[in-house]
C-alpha positions in Angstrom: 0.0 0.0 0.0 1.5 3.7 -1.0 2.1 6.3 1.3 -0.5 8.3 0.5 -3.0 5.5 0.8 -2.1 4.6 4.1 -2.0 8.4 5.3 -6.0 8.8 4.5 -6.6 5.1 6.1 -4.9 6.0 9.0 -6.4 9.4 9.5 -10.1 8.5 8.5 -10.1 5.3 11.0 -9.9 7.8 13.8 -13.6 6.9 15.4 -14.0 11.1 16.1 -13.5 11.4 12.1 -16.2 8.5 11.2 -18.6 9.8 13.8 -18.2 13.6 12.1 -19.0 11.8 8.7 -22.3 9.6 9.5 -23.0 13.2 11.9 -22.9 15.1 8.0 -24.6 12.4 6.3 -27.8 12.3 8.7 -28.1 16.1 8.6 -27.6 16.4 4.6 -24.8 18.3 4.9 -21.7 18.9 2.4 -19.1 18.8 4.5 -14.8 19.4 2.7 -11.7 18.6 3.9 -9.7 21.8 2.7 -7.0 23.5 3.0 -3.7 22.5 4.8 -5.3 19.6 6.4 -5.6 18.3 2.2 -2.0 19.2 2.3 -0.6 17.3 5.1 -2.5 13.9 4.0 -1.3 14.2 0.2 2.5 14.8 1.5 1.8 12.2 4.3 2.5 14.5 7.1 0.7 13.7 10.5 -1.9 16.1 11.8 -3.9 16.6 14.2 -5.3 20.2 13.6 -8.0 19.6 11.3 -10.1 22.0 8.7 -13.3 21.6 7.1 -15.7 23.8 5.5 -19.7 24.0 4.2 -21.9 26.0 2.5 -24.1 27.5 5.5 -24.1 27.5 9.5 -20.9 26.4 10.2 -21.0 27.1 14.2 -24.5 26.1 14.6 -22.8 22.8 12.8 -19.9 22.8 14.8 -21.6 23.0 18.1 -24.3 20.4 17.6 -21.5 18.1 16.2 -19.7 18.8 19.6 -22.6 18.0 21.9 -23.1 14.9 20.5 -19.4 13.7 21.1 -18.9 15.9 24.3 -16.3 17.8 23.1 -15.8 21.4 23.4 -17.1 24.1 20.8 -15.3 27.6 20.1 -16.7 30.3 18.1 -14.1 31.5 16.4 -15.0 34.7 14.1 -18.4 35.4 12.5 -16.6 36.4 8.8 -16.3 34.1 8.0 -18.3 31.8 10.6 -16.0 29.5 12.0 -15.9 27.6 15.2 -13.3 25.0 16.4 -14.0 21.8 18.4 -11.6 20.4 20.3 -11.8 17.2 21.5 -9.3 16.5 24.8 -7.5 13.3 26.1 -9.3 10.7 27.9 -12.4 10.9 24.6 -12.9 8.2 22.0 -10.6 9.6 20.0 -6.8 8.3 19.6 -5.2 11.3 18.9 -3.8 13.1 22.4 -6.0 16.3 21.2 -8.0 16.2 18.0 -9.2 19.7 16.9 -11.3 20.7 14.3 -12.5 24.0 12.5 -15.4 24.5 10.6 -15.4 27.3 8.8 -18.4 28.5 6.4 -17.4 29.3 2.8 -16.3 33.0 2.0 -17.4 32.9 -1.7 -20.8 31.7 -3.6 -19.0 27.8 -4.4 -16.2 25.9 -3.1 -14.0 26.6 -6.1 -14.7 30.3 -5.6 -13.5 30.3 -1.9 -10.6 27.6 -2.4 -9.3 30.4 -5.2 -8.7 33.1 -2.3 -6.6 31.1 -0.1 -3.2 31.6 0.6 -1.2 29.0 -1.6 -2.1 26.8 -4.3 -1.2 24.3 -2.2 -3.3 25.0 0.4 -6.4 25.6 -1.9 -7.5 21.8 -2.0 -10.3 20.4 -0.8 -11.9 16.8 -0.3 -16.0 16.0 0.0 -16.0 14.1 3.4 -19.2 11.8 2.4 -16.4 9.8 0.1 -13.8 9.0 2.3 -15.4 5.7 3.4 -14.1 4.2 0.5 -10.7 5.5 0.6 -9.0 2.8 2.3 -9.6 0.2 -0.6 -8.6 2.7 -3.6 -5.9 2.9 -5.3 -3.6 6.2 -5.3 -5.3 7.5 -9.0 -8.4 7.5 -7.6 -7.7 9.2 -3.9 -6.1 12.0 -6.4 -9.2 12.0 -8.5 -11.3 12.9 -5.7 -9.7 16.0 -5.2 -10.9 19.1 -6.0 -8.0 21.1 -6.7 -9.0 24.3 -9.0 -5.3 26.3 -8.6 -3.3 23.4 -9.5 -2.2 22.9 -6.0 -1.5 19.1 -6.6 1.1 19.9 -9.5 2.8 22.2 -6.8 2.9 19.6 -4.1 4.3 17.4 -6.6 7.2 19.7 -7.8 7.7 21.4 -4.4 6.5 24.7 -5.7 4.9 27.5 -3.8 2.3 29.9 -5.9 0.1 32.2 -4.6 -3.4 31.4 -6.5 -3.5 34.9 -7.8 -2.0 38.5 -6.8 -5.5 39.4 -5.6 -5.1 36.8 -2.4 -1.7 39.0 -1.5 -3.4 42.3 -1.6 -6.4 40.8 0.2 -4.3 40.0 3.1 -0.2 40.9 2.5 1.0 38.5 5.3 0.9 35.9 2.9 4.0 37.4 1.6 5.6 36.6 5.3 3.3 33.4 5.5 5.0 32.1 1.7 8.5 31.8 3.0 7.5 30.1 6.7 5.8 27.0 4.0 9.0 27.1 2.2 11.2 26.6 5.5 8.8 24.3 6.9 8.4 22.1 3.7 11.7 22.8 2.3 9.9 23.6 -1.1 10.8 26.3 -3.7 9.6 29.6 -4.3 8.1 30.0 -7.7 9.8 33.1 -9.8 6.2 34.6 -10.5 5.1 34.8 -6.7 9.1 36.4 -6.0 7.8 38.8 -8.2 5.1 39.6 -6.5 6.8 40.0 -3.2 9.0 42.7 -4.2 5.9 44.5 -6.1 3.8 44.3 -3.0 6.2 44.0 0.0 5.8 47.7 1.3 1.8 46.4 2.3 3.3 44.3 5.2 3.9 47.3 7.2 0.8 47.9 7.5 -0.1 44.3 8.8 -0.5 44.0 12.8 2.9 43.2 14.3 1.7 40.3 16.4 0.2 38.4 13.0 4.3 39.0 11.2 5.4 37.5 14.2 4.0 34.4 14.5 5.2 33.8 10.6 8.7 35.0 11.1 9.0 32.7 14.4 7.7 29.6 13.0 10.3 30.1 10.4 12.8 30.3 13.3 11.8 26.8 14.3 13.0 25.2 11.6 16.1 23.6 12.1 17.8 25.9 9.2 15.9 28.9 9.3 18.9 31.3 7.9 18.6 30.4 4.5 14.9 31.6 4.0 15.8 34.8 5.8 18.5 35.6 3.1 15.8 35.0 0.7 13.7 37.2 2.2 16.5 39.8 2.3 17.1 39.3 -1.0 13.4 39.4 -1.8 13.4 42.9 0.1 10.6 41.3 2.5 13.3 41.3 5.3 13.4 44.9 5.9 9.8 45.5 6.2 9.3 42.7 8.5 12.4 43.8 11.0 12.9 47.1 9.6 16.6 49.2 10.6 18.3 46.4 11.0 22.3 47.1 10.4 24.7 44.8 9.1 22.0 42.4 8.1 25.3 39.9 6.3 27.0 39.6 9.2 24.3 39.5 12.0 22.8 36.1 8.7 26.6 34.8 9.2 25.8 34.7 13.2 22.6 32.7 12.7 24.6 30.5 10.5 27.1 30.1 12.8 24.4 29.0 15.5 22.4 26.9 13.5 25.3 24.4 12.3 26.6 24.4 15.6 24.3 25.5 18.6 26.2 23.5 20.7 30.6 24.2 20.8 32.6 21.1 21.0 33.3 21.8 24.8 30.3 21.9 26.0 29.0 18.9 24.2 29.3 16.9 27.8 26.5 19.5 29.0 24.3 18.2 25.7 21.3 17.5 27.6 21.2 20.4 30.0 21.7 22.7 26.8 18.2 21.1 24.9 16.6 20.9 28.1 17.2 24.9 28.2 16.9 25.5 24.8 13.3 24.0 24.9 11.9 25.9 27.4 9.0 28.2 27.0 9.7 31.7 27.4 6.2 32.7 26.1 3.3 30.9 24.2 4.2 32.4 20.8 8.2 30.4 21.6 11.1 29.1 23.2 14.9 30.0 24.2 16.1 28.4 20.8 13.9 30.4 18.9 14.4 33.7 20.5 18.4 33.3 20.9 18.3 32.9 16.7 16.2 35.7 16.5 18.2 37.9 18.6 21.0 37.0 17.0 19.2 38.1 13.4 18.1 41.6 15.4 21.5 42.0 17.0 21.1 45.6 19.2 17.7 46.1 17.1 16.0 43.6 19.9 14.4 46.4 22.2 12.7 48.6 19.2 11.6 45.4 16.8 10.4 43.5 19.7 8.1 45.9 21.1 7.0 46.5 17.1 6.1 43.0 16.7 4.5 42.2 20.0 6.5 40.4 21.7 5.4 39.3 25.5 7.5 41.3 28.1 9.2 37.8 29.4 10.6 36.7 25.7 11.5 41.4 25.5 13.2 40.7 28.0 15.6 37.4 27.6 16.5 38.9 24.2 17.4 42.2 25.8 19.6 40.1 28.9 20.9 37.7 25.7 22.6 41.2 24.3 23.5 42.7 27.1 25.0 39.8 29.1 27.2 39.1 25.6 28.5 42.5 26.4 29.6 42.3 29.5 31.1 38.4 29.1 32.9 40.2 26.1 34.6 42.4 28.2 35.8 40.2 31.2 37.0 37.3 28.9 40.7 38.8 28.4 41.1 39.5 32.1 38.8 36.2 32.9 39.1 35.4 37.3 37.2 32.9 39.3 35.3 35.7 41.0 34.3 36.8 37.7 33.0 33.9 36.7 31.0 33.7 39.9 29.7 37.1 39.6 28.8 36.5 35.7 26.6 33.8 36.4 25.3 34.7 39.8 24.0 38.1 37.8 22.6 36.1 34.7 21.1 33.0 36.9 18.7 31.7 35.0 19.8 32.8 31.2 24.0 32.1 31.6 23.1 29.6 29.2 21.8 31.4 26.5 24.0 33.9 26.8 27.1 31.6 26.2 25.5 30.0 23.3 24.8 34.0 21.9 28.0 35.0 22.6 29.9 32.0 21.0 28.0 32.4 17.6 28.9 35.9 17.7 32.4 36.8 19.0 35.2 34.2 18.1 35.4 32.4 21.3 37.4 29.9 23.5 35.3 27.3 23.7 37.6 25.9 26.9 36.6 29.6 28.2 33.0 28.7 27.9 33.6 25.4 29.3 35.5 26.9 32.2 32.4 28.7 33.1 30.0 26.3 32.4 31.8 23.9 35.3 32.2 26.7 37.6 28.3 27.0 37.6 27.7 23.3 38.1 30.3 22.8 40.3 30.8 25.6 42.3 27.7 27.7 42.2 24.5 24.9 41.7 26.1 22.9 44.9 25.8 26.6 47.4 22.1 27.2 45.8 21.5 23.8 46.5 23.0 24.4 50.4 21.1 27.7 51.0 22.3 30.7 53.0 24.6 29.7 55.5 23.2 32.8 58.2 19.6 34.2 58.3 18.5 37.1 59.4 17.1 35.6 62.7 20.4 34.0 63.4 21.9 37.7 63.3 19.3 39.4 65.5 19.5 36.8 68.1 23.4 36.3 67.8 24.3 39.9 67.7 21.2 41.5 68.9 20.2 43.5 66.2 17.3 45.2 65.5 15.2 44.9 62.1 16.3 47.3 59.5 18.5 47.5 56.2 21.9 46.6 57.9 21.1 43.2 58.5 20.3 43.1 54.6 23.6 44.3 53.9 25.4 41.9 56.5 23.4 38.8 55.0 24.5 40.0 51.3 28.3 40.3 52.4 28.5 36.8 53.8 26.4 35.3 50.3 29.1 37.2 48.6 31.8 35.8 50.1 30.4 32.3 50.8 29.5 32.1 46.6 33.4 33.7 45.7 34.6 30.8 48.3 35.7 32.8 51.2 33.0 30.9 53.7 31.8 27.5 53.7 30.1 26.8 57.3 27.7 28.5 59.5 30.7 29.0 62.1 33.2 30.8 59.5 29.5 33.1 58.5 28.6 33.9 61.9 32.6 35.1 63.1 32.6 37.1 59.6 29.2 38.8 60.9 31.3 39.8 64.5 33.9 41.2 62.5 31.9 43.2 60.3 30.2 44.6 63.0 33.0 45.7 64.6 34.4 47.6 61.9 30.8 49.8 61.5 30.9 52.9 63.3 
């Protein structure tokens, strides 16, 4: 059995998918598969964020289809009427979350409304009532079934990306951002006509709410190689208007290069795991660390101004802003490195020391035995004391020393973590007869 075969067999046995279809077929309704959901199952890509669309009543639709399955119904937007149903873990259905949209055509006919999407090759479109008999076809007559009226099949084939017409760009212009995230994400070509039509019409995106251009540009940074759809886009002009001011665009490309082959420097490859466990981590739900760090290598000392222009949440603002400024001071102490440096470096950058290591080696030619050097003075020296705790607390100094409440005790308690972190104090005995001493020097 082909590939594509066995994509639509495995994705219509889903029990949610065969209840949706007898749910259409008792009601009389038309209901399509369209769109990128067509997409995925021709390429045999897994999926599990499905589309449909229908003639009339699409919510009303959506939410009686819901009830019946108990599963949750969203209204989504009334123009087009669309409404999502999401059905969670622990339901009939195999998939960990299955969720659906259901979205009301935007033209007179299907053909009419599949001609003003995005991409040909997201302008497809399946009738659900035939999919029943899609496990025992052959190939020729699954593509048969497809109503494709932009040639989106052709594309898929070649791995070409076409807009359907110029009028879908000037409809909505982020499709001139959203053309280049498929490309990245597929690793398809862009077709010479729809280049064209990029440069003609790339001045529109400015005009296009920041938070919608971010979500393209940073699904193109989760590609493993996003750098060489970037230089595309700079090439294409599109670059500038999405991250506008940008200086030394070739050498900030060669950075993100640089990080890309090699996020990880040869000697810190025995701190592997840490490194992707950090490099995973939410910072915000638009992305990640690894995401942010490659776009703040792309911004450079632009992060602050393009951030706030694209929406950015404060959180992710403001890693990218410590990711810049923590290069600059690391830059700095490297030629005179110390242990109580090192100590300080990572005591100030606690939680992104990582990230800033990983910027810094991408951008300044680096010792990687430096980086090491740090990276085992945190786990080694620094983890083991935060582990430990404060050696003194403030109790221990009013009752030892009699002191009253107020900012010197503060100031004592922040002396002794100093010293105890720079390796000056280890016990609670050394803490408390560096406390006496203090105090006998204050006037």
């Amino acid at each position: 059995m082909n590939t594509t075969t066995q994509s639509f067999q495995k994705f219509f046995d889903d029990p949610i998918l065969r209840a949706l279809t007898t749910f259409a077929k008792e009601r009389g309704v038309q209901l399509y598969l369209v769109g990128g959901s067509v997409r995925d199952l021709l390429l045999g890509r897994q999926t599990t964020d499905i589309d449909f669309t229908l003639a009339s009543n699409a919510i009303q639709f959506a939410k009686a289809f819901a009830a019946t399955i108990g599963a949750i119904a969203i209204a989504l937007e009334e123009n087009p009427p669309t409404a999502r149903v999401i059905v969670k873990p622990g339901s009939s259905s195999q998939s960990p979350q299955l969720s659906m949209d259901f979205a009301q055509f935007r033209a007179a006919s299907l053909t009419d409304d599949l001609r003003l999407r995005d991409l040909t090759i997201n302008a497809m479109a399946i009738a659900l009532e035939s999919v029943e008999t899609f496990t025992i076809m052959a190939r020729e007559q699954i593509l048969c079934r497809v109503i494709d009226p932009c040639g989106g099949m052709k594309d898929l084939k070649t791995g070409m990306l076409r807009f359907p017409s110029e009028q879908v760009v000037i409809a909505d212009p982020v499709r001139l951002l959203r053309i280049y995230r498929f490309a990245a994400q597929l690793d398809f070509d862009i077709s010479q006509e729809a280049i064209d039509l990029v440069t003609a019409h790339r001045s529109m995106l400015s005009d296009v709410a920041g938070e919608r251009c971010r979500d393209e540009l940073m699904k193109i940074f989760h590609v493993k190689k996003a750098h060489p759809y970037l230089q595309q886009m700079e090439a294409s002009g599109l670059l500038a208007q999405v991250v506008p001011n940008i200086e030394e665009t070739p050498r900030t490309l060669t950075a993100l290069e640089t990080f890309e082959e090699n996020p990880i420097p040869p000697f810190l490859q025995s701190y592997r795991k840490e490194i992707e466990r950090y490099l995973r981590e939410k910072v915000s739900v638009e992305t990640d660390r690894h995401s942010l760090i490659k776009l703040s290598l792309l911004l450079g000392d632009n992060v602050g101004d393009i951030g706030k222009r694209l929406r950015f949440s404060r959180k992710a603002g403001q890693f990218m802003e410590c990711l810049i400024s923590g290069s600059a001071t690391l830059k700095n102490i490297i030629p005179q490195l110390t242990r109580k440096q090192i100590n300080h470096f990572l005591r100030n950058h606690a939680s992104d020391w990582w990230g800033i290591l990983l910027y810094s080696a991408a951008v300044y030619p680096m010792d990687s035995a430096i980086l090491k050097q740090i990276a085992d003075t945190y786990y080694e020296h620094i983890l083991p004391i935060c582990k430990q705790g404060r050696l003194i607390t403030g109790d221990d100094l009013i009752q030892e020393f009699h002191l009253k409440e107020g900012t010197q005790i503060g100031v004592l308690l922040k002396e002794i973590e100093d010293r105890q972190f720079d390796g000056e104090i280890r016990t609670r005995a050394e803490a408390l007869a560096a406390v006496a001493v203090l105090i006998q020097k204050c006037p």
